[in-house]
N, C-alpha and C positions, 0 to 999 in steps of 0.2 A: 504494500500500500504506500504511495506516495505520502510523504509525510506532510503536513500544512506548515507553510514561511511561518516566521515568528509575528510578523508584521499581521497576516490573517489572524492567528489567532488573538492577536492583540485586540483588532479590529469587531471581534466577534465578543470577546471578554464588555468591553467598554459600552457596545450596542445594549448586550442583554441585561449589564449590571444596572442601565438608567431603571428599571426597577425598585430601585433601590426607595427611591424618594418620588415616585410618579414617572410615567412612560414619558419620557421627553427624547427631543433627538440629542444625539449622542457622540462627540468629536475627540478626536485624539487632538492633541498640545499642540502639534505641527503642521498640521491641514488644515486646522478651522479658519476661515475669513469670514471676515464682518459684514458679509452677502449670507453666511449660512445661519451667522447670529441674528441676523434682525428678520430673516424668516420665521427662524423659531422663534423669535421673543413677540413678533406680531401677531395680533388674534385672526381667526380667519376670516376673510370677506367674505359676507353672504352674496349670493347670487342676485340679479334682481329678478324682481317679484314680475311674472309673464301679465305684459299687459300695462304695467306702469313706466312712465317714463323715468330717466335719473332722478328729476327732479320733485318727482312724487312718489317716492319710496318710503317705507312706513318707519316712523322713529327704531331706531335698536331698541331693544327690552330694557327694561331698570334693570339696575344692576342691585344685588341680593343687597336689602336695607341692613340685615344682621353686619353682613359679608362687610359691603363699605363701614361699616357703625366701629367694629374692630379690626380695618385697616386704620381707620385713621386715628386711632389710640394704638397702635405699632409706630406710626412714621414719626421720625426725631428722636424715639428708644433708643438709649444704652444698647447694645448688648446683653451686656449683663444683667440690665434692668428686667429682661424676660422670663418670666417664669416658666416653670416646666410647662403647664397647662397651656401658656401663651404658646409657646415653641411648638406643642404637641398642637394645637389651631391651626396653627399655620402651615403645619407639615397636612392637614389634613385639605385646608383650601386650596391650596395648591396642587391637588391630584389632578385638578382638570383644564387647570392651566398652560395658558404658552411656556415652554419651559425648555431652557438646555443643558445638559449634562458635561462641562467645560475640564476636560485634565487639567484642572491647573494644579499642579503639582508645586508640592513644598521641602524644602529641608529638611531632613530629619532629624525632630525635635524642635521645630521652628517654625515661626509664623515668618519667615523668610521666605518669598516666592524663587520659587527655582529658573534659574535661568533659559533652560530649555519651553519653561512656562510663560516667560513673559510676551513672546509673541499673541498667545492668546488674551492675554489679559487688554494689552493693546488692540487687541481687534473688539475685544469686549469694549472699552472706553469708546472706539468709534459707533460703535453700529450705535451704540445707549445715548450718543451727542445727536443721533439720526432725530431729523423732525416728526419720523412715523412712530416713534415711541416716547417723543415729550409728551409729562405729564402723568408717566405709570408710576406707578411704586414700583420696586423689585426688591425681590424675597434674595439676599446673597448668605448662602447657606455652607460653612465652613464643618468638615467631616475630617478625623483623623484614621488612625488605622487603629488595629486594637490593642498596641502595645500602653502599657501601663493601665493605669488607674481609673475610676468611674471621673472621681473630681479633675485631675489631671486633664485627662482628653476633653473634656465641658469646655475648662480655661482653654486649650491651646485649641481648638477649635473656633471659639471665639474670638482669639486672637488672629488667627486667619482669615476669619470675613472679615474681621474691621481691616486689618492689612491691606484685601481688595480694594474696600471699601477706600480708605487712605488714597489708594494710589488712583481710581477712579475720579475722586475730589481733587485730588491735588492738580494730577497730567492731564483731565480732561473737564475742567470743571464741571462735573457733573450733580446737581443740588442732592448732599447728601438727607435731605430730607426725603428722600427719593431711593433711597435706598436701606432697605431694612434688614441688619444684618444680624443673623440667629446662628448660634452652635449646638452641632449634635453629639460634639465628640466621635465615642466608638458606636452609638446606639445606631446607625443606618451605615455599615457598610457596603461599600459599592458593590465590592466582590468578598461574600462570607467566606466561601471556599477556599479564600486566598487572605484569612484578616488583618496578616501582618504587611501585605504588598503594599507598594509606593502606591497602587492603583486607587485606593480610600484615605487617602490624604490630597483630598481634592476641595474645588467649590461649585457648587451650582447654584444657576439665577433663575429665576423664577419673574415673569409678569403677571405681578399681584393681583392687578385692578384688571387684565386681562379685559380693555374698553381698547375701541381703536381713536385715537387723536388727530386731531388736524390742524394743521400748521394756522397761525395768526395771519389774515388776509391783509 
């Protein structure tokens, strides 16, 4: 039997672990461009309705009153201001959201982005500057691998979204009110199978408000 490249089964690992935290699409560190980011992170456009013009197309639906009521008691959050129940919310709103699953990969033992990583991160900064997603919240969700401790992986977990977070605000002025960032530690690894791999020490973003926006005329 022919055996599968290392790059396949990488490729295959990374698709099926987005499970982890909601089906989203799925990039390796060194492919993803800021064309596949603001695909994924845009809601879908509906079709239009047979029989109406553009300009007579029926409002989009309210968006869940719950839903918006405890977004907007998340944005401007600590971090660490989050309580379990908060974090478990939000992991939960987000199953049906636009969502992608970004290697960004870290240091080991660090809220240090890896250098092989930062191409993504920068591609993240652009798409997020994109006018078709001013105006979302996003969920930036920091994951360890399962070395050490429950309280350990919490903190450095969270120290890696805000890292993101940092480096989004600073290089791409992004309003960090705009960005909500939660740690799971070791509780949602990418890949179980595998708890200790570099592969769950990643981030994933999430579009919260999952509304489509439209640029100021």
């Amino acid at each position: 039997m022919t055996k599968m490249s290392r790059k396949h089964v990488t490729a295959m690992v990374a698709l099926g672990a987005a499970l982890s935290f909601g089906i989203g699409a799925a990039f390796a560190a060194d492919d993803v461009t800021e064309d596949q980011i603001l695909k994924a992170l845009s809601p879908a456009k509906k079709p239009l309705t047979r029989g109406l013009s553009i300009g007579s197309q029926p409002a989009e639906p309210a968006a869940n009153p719950a839903e918006a009521k405890f977004v907007s008691t998340i944005r401007g959050r600590t971090t660490r201001s989050l309580s379990k129940s908060e974090r478990e919310e939000i992991a939960a709103i987000v199953q049906d959201k636009p969502k992608i699953d970004l290697e960004i990969n870290f240091d080991y033992n660090s809220a240090d982005i890896s250098t092989k990583s930062l191409p993504s991160v920068q591609a993240l900064g652009r798409a997020l500057s994109n006018a078709e997603l001013k105006g979302s919240t996003f969920v930036v969700a920091g994951h360890t691998d399962a070395a050490g401790g429950e309280e350990y992986n919490q903190n450095l977990s969270e120290r890696r979204a805000e890292s993101i977070k940092k480096y989004l605000v600073d290089k791409y002025g992004i309003n960090g009110t705009d960005l909500v960032t939660v740690g799971y530690g070791k509780s949602k690894l990418k890949d179980p199978g595998q708890p200790m791999a570099e592969i769950n020490r990643r981030v994933q973003v999430v579009n919260m408000e999952n509304k489509t926006t439209t640029a100021s005329k």
